[in-house]
C-alpha positions, 0 to 999 in steps of 0.5 A, spaced: 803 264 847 802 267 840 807 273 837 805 279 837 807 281 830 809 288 830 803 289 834 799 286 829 792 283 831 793 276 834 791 270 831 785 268 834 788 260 835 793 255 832 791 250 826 792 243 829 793 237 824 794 230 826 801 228 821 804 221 822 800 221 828 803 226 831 799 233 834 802 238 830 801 245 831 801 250 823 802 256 824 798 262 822 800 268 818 802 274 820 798 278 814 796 275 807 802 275 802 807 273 799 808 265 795 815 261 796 817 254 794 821 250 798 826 246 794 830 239 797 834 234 793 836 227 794 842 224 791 844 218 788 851 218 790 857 224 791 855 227 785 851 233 785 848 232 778 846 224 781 839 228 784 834 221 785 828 225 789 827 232 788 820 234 793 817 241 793 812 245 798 809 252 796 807 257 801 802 262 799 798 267 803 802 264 809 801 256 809 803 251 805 797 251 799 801 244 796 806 239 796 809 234 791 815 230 790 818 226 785 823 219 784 828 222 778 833 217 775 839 219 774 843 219 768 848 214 771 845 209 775 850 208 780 848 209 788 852 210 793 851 205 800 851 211 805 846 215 800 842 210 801 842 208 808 840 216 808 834 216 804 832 209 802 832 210 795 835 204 790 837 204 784 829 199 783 826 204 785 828 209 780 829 204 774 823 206 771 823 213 773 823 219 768 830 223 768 831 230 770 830 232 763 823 229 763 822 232 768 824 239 768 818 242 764 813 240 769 818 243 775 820 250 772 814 253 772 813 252 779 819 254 781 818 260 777 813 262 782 816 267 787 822 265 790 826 259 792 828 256 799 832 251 801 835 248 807 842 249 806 840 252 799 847 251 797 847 243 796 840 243 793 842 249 788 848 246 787 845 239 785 840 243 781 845 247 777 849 241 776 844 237 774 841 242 769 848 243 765 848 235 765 843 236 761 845 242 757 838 246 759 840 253 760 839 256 768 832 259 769 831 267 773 830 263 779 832 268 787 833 263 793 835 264 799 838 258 805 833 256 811 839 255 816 841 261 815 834 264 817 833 260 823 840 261 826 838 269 824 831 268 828 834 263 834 841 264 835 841 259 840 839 253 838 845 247 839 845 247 831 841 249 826 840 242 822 833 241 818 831 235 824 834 239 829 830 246 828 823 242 826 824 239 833 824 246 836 819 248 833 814 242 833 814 241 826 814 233 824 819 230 819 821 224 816 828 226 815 831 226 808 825 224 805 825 230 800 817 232 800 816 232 807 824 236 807 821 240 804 815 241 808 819 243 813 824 247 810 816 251 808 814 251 816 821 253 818 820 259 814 813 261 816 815 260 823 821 265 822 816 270 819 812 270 824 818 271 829 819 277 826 813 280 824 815 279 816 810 278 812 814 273 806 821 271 806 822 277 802 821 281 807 824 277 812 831 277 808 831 284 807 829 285 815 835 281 817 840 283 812 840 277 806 840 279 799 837 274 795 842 269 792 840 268 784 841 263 778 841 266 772 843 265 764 851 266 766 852 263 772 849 264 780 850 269 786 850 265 792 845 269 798 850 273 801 849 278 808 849 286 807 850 287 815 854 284 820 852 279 825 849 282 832 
């Protein structure tokens, strides 16, 4: 049955799409309001600056409105064995790829439009801001916030909180470690989360749960941090 938020009225029914062949269940905003962006990255190897696939979904009046994914060739065309049986991705499929650098003014105005989240925010913002000093492009005004740590907030109880294992709680499809479809599901999380507790963006879910936002900014970064003990 659907959650009450805040003893707003409920949704009347949930949006039902067919996704991979599986019956998902989208669900509806509590209230209009709010745009978000979901971030994934995948890597070629161990380095942070190896990004090879970058994948986004936007939320805007609680749905996801768009969704895009890029391959990326790394500066070094170097792929590790374990990060492709991860992801898939070879050095072939990448060949002819742009590099982050081509790529950045197309993904900049995106994710200056609202706030940033990611599953396990610090890999992905750390691969962001070792690939943008890689290429000496300075670090744009962008707050994030971690998805895990909303879900581990929101359902306690769950065995882990790993991308595969909170979609499959909440019956969201995913082709695991491909950056789009992470992305979508890091976006679906988030929604699931607002609606939980009544927010009406992840701003507002943040500060109902004690997060102060993490930041990137000119001079460096602030990771998301809690403001008030766990309960």
């Amino acid at each position: 049955m659907p959650e009450n938020c805040n003893n707003r009225p409920l949704p009347s029914r949930l949006e039902w799409r067919l996704a991979e062949g599986k019956v998902e269940a989208v669900p509806e905003p509590c209230a209009p309001g709010g745009s978000w962006i979901a971030l994934d990255f995948e890597t070629a190897n161990e380095q942070r600056a190896s990004a090879c696939a970058v994948g986004i979904a936007r939320v805007s009046a609680g749905r996801v409105v768009d969704r895009r994914s890029w391959l990326v060739r790394p500066a070094e065309l170097r792929f590790s064995g374990i990060n492709v049986s991860i992801h898939g991705i070879t050095e072939d499929d990448v060949r002819g790829a742009p590099t982050f650098d081509r790529l950045w003014p197309e993904l900049k105005p995106i994710l200056s439009q609202g706030t940033v989240i990611a599953h396990n925010a610090g890999f992905d913002m750390s691969v962001l801001r070792h690939t943008l000093n890689l290429y000496r492009i300075p670090f744009p005004p962008i707050r994030y916030l971690c998805t895990v740590t909303l879900s581990r907030l929101t359902w306690p109880r769950l065995s882990n909180h790993k991308l595969n294992t909170v979609a499959d709680h909440l019956g969201l499809s995913l082709k695991h470690h491909d950056a789009e479809d992470d992305a979508v599901a890091c976006a679906g999380i988030s929604l699931h989360c607002c609606r939980r507790t009544g927010a009406m963006d992840v701003d507002e879910l943040a500060d109902q749960l004690g997060i102060r936002h993490g930041r990137l900014h000119r001079h460096g970064y602030t990771p998301p941090r809690r403001t008030r003990p766990s309960p």
